[in-house]
C-alpha positions in Angstrom: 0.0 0.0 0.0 1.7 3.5 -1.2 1.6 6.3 0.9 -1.5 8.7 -0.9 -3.6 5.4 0.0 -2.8 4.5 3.4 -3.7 8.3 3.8 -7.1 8.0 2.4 -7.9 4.9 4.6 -6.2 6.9 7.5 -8.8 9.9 6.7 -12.1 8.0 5.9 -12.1 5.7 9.2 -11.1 9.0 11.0 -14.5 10.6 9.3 -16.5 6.9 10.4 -15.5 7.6 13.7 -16.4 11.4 14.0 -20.1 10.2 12.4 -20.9 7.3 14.0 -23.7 8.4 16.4 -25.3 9.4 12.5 -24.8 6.2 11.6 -26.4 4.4 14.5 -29.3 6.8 13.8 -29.7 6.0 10.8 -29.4 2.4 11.4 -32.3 2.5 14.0 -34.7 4.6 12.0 -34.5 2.3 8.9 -34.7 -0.8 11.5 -38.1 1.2 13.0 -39.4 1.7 9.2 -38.8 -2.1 8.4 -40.9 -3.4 11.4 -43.8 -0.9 10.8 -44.1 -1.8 7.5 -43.7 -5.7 8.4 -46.6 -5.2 10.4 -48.5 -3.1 7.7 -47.7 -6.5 5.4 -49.1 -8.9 8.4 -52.2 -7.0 8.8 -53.2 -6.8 4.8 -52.4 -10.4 4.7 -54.5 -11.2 7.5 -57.4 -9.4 6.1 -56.7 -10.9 2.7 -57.4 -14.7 4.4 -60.3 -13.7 6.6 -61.7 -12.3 3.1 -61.0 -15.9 1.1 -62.0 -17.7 4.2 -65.3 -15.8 3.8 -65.4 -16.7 0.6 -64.6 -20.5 0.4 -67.8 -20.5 3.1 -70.0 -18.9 0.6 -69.1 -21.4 -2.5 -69.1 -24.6 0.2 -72.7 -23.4 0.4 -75.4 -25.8 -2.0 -75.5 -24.4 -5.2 -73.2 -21.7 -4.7 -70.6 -22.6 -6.9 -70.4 -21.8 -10.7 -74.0 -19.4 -10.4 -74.2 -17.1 -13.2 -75.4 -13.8 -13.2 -79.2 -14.1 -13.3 -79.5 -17.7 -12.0 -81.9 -18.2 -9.5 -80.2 -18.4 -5.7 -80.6 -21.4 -3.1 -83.3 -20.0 -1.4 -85.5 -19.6 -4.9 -84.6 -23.0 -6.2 -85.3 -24.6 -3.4 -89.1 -22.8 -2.9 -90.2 -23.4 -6.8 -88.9 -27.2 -5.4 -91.0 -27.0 -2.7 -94.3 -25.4 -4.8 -93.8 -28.4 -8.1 -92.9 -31.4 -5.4 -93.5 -30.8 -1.1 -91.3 -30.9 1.1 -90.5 -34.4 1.2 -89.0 -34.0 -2.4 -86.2 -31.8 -1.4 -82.6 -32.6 0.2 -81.8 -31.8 3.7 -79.9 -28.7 2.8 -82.6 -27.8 0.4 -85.0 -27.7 3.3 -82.8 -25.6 5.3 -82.8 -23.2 3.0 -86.7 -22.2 3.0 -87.6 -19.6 5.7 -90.7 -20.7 8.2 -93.5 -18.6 8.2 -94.6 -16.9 11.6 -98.5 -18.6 11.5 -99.4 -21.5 13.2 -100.6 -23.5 10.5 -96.7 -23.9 9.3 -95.7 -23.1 5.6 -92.8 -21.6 4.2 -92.3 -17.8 3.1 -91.5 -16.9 -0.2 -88.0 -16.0 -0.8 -87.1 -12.2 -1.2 -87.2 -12.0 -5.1 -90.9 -13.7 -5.3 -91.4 -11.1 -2.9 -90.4 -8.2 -4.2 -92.2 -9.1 -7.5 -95.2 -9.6 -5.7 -95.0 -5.9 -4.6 -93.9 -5.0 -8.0 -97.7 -6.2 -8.9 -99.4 -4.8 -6.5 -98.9 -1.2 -7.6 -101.2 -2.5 -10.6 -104.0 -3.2 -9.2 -104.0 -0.6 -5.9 -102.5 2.7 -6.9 -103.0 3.6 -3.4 -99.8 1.8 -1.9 -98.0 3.6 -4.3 -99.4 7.0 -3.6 -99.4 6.7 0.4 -96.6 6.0 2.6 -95.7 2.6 3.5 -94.3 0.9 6.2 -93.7 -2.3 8.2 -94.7 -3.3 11.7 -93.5 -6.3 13.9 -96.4 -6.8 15.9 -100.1 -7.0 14.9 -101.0 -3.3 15.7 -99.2 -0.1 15.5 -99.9 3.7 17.7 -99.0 7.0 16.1 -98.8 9.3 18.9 -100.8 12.5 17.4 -101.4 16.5 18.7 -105.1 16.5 19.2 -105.1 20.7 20.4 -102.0 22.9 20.2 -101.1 25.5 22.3 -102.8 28.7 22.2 -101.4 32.5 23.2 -102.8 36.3 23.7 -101.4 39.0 23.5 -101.0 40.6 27.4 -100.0 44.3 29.0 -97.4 44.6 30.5 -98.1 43.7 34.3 -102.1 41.6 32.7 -102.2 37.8 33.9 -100.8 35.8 31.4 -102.8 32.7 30.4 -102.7 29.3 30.6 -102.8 26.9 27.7 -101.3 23.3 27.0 -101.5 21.0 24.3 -103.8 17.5 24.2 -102.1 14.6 22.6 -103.9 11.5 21.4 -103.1 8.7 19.5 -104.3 6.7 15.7 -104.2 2.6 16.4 -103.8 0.8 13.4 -104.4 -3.0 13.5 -102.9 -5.3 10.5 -105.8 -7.4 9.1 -105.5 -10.5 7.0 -106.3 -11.8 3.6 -105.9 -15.1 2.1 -106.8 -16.8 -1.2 -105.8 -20.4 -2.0 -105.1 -21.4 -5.9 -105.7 -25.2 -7.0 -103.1 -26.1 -9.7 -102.6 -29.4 -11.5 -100.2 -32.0 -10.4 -99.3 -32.3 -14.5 -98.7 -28.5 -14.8 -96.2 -28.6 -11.6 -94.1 -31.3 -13.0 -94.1 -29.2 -16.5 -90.4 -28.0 -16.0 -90.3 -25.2 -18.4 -93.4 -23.4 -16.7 -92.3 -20.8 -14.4 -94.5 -21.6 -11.8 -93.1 -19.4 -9.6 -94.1 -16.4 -11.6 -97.5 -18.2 -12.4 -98.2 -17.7 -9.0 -97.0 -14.5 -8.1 -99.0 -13.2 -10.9 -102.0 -15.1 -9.5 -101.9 -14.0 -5.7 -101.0 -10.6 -6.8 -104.0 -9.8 -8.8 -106.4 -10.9 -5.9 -104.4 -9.3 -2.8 -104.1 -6.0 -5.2 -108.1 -6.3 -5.4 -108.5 -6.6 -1.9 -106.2 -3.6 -1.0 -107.1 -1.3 -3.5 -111.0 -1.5 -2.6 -110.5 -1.9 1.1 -108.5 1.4 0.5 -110.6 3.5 -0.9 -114.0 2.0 0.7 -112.9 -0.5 3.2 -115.5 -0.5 6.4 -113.1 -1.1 9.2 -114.5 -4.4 9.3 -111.9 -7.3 9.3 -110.2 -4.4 6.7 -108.4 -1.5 6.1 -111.0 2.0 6.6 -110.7 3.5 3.2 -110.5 7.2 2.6 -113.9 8.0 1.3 -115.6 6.1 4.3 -113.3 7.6 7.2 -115.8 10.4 8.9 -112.4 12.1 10.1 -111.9 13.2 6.5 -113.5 16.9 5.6 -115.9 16.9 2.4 -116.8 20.0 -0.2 -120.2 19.9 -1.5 -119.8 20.2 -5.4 -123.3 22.8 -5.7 -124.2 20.3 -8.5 -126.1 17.1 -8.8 -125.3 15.8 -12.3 -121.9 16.7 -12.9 -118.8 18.2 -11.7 -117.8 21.9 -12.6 -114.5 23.7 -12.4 -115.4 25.5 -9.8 -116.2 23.0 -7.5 -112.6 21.4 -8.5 -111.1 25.0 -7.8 -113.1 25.0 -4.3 -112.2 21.6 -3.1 -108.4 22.5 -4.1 -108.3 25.3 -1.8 -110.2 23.9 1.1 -106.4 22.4 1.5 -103.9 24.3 3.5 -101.2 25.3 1.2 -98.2 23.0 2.4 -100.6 19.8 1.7 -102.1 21.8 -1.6 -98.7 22.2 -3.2 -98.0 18.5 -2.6 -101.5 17.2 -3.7 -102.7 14.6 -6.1 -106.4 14.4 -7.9 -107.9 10.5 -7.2 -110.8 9.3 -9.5 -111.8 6.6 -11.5 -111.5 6.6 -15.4 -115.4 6.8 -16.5 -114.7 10.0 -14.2 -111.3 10.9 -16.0 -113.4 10.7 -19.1 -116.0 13.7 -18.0 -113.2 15.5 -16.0 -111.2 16.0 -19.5 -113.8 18.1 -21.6 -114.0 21.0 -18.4 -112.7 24.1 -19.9 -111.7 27.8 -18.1 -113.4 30.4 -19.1 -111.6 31.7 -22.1 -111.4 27.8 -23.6 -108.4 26.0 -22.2 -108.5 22.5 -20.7 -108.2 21.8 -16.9 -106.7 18.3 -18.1 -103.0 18.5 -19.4 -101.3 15.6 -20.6 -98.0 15.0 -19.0 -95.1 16.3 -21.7 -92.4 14.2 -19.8 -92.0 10.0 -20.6 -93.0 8.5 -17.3 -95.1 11.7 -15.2 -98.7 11.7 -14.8 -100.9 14.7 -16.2 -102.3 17.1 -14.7 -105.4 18.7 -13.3 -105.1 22.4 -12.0 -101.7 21.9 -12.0 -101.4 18.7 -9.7 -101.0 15.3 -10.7 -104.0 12.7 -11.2 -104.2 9.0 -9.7 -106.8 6.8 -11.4 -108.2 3.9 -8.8 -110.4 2.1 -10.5 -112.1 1.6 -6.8 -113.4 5.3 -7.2 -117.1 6.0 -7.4 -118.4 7.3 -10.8 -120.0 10.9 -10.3 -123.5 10.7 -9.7 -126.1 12.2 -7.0 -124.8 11.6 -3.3 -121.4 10.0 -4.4 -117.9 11.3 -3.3 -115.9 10.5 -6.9 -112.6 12.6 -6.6 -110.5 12.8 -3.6 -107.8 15.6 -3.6 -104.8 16.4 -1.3 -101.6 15.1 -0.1 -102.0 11.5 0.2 -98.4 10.7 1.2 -99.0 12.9 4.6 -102.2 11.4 5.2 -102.4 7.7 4.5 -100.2 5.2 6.2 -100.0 1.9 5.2 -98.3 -1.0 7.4 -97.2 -4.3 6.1 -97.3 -7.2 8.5 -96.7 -10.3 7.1 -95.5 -10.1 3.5 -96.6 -13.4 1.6 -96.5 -16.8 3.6 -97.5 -19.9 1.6 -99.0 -23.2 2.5 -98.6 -25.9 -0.2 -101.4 -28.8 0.2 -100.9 -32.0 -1.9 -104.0 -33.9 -0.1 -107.4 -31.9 0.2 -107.4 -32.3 -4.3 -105.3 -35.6 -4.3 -108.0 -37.7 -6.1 -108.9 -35.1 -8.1 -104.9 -35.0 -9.4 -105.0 -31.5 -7.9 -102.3 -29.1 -5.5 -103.6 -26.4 -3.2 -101.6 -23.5 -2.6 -103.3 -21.1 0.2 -101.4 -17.8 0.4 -101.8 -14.7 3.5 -101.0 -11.5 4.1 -101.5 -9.3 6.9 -101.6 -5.7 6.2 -103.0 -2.1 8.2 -104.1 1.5 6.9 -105.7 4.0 7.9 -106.2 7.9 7.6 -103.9 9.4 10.1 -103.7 12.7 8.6 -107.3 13.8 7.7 -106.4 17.5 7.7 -104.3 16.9 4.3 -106.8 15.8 2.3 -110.3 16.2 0.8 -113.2 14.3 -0.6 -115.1 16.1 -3.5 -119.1 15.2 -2.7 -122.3 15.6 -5.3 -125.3 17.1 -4.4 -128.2 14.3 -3.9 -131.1 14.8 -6.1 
């Protein structure tokens, strides 16, 4: 080794030395940025396994594996197996899969997406649910706590006994009624694989629950049903001044009977014979009440406000209330119980090569609001 380069190796461990409490610095901050990032690693690993482990439970599952998008789940094959064959024609994890309805007489409910279509149905046949509010309840009747009086002030002098006022608070029970239908299908058309019998019967117990709603509804009694709008005596009525026909201004009159918050957010409800007559009223210089909606999708219009047609209306005539106006959201409720619950019966029809299906739902309404809308009556004769 020559001179210059013992010099250099003199100079740098000289420089090692002088900087070694940097170098053990150094040393420890890159040791403390390893392990912090090691554990980073760990914990995104751990997640990663929990997340295949979750996984590999979902595809051990029956049926789970290889479903394409579309294909029915579990829970749906093993119902329309249920509806075509009973319960005894299913596997053990096939029965697990069906859900137990809450009634006593047994049965299985429907899955979710025969349920869901079911509602889907419904809006056909009782434009009310879709106009109203809806809810569900878990027990078999629901209280809305409700102001009966509000407070009332004066105005005072200055040293004149103030007065005393407080507000009353009562309360709207609503009680979820049943209905039930049964449907008798034959044993041929259940082992008839490409029927969708599934649909078949959705279609089936739809149209007759949707009856049963929308009438009960409009007109329901209270008895073993729904009260309807037109027969709740909470509800205020305008006298139309006519006995044979409605005129604008008893449309104009009944619209601003409303308060404006409910006014502004109203809806027209009438049948369609009553559509038919409403649609020739003109204003006074020639101009249609009735406008036809401009926008794919919207209803039309009457004074401005939207029209419902439920076919459970009364046609105009003496003594009849045909048109209901007013925020209808705000002041029907509507609770759903017990959505759709099926009993399939292979023996009552065996001889006759026949399977009963009996279907239930429970469901309550009921005006709870009676100051946002109302009912349009005609003069009796």
């Amino acid at each position: 080794m020559n001179y210059q380069s013992r010099h250099a190796l003199d100079a740098l461990e000289t420089k090692a030395e002088g900087d070694a409490p940097d170098v053990e610095k150094a040393i420890s901050d890159l040791t403390a940025t390893f392990e912090t990032r090691m554990g980073e690693v760990k914990t995104e690993l751990k997640a990663q396994k929990d997340r295949a482990d979750d996984l590999e439970v979902k595809l051990n599952r029956p049926g789970a594996r290889d479903r394409k998008d579309g294909e029915p789940t579990p829970e749906q094959k093993a119902f329309v197996g249920f509806v075509r064959g009973g319960r005894e024609s299913l596997a053990h994890d096939e029965v697990k899969t069906l859900r137990v309805a809450d009634d006593t007489a047994g049965g299985y409910l429907a899955p979710d997406q025969f349920t869901t279509e079911l509602l889907r149905d419904l809006v056909q046949f009782s434009p009310v649910r879709a106009a109203a509010r809806v809810a569900s309840m878990s027990a078999g009747a629901i209280k809305i706590p409700r102001r009966t009086q509000k407070i009332t002030a004066k105005w005072v002098g200055e040293i004149e006994e103030r007065p005393r006022t407080e507000p009353a608070y009562g309360q709207t029970e609503i009680t979820a009624h049943e209905m039930s239908c049964y449907v008798d299908v034959s044993n041929q058309l259940l082992e008839d694989s490409a029927l969708d019998i599934a649909a078949e019967l959705s279609f089936d117990f739809a149209e007759e629950f949707g009856r049963l709603e929308g009438e009960a509804f409009v007109i329901g009694d209270g008895n073993k049903k729904p009260l309807g709008v037109l027969t709740d005596p909470t509800v205020p009525s305008v006298a139309s001044g006519d006995a044979t026909k409605i005129t604008p201004d008893a449309l104009i009159a009944v619209m601003y009977a409303l308060p404006a918050f409910y006014r502004n957010r109203g809806a027209w409800m009438l049948n369609g014979p009553s559509i038919g007559k409403i649609r020739l009223l003109k204003d006074t210089v020639g101009r249609f009440l009735w406008q036809d909606s401009l926008t794919e999708g919207e209803p039309p219009t009457l004074l401005g406000r939207p029209v419902i047609e439920a076919v459970d209306m009364p046609d105009i005539g003496a003594g009849t209330t045909p048109i209901v106006f007013g925020d209808i959201q705000s002041a029907y409720r509507i609770y759903d119980r017990v959505g759709l619950s099926i009993l399939r019966n292979p023996y009552t029809l065996d001889t006759y090569g026949q399977t009963r299906f009996t279907a239930r739902r429970r469901v309550g309404a009921s005006v709870v609001r009676p100051e946002a809308i109302r009912k349009l009556r005609i003069a009796a004769n």
